[in-house]
C-alpha positions in Angstrom: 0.0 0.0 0.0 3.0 2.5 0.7 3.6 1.9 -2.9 0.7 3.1 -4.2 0.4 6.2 -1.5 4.0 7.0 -3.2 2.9 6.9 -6.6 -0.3 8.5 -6.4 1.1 11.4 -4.6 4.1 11.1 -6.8 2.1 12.0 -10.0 0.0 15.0 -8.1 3.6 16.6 -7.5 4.3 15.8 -11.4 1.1 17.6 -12.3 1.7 20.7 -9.6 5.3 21.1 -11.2 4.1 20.7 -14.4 1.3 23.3 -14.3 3.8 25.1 -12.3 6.6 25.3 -15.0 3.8 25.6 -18.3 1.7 28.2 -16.6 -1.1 25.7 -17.1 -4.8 27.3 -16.8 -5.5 23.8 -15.1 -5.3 22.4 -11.9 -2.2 20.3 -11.0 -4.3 17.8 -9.6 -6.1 17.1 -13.0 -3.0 16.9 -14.7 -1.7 14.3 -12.1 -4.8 12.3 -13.1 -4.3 12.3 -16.6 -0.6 11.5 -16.0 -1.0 8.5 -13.6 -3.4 7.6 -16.1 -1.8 7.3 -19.1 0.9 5.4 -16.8 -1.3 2.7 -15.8 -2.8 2.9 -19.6 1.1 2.2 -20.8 1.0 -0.6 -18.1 4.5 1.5 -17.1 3.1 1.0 -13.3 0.3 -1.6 -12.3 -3.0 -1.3 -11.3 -2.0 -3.9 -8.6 0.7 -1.4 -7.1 -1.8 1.5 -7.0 -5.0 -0.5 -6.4 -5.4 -0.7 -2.6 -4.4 3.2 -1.8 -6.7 4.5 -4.2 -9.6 1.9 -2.7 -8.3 3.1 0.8 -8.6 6.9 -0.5 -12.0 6.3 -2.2 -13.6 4.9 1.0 -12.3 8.2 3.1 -13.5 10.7 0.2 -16.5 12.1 1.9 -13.8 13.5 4.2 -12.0 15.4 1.7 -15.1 17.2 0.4 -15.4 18.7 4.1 -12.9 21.4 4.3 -14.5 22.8 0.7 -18.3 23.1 2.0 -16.8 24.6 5.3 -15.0 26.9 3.0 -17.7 27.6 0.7 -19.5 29.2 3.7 -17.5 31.8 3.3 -19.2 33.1 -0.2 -22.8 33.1 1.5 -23.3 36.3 0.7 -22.5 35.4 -3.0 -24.0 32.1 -2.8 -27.4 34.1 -2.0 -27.2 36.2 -4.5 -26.2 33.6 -7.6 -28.1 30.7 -6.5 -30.3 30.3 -9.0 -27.6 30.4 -11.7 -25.2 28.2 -9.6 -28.9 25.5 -9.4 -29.5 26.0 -12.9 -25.9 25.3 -13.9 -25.6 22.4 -11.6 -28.5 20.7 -13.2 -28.0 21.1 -16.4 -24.2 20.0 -16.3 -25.5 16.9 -15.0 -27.9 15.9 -17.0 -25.4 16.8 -20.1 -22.8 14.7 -18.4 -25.4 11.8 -17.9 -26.5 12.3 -21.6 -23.2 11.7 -22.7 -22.3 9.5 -20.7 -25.1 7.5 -21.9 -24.2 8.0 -25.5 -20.2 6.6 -25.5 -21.6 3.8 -23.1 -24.1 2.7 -25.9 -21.1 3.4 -28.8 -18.4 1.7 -27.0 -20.1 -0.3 -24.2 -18.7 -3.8 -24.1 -21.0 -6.3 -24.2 -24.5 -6.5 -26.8 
């Protein structure tokens, strides 16, 4: 397991220094993801290696998302004015995401 805590935080420092370095308009964290997976796509690490910490992190996620609603709190008075846009937004991302989602499932869903 210390294996895979090493290379998953191993590829968020890639992604940091790499948005750091590029001046990247993304988040180092994304660009972590995409690097760790193309990595495991390349099979040059295993899923094996990496497998139990990210099951281990994925159990414990509700906890991460704590310290951003606290923070959030802090852009009430923005929240109250925008929140109809921010609902509207919300919704509608989702059911676009589900709608394509849907789509590549049925175009490259294994299976029928």
């Amino acid at each position: 397991m210390f294996k895979g805590i090493l290379y998953i935080f191993s590829f968020l420092a890639l992604g940091e220094i790499l948005v750091y370095l590029c001046n990247l308009p993304i988040a180092g964290n994304i660009v972590g993801m995409v690097a760790i997976f193309i990595a495991l796509k390349l099979k040059l690490i295993k899923l094996n290696d990496v497998k139990p910490a990210s099951d281990q992190f994925i159990k414990y996620m509700v906890l991460f998302f704590v310290p951003y609603g606290v923070g959030l709190m802090t852009f009430y008075d923005i929240l109250k004015i925008h929140w109809l846009a921010i609902v509207v937004s919300t919704v509608a991302s989702t059911i676009l995401t589900l709608y394509i989602t849907g789509i590549i499932l049925q175009k490259f869903g294994k299976g029928e």
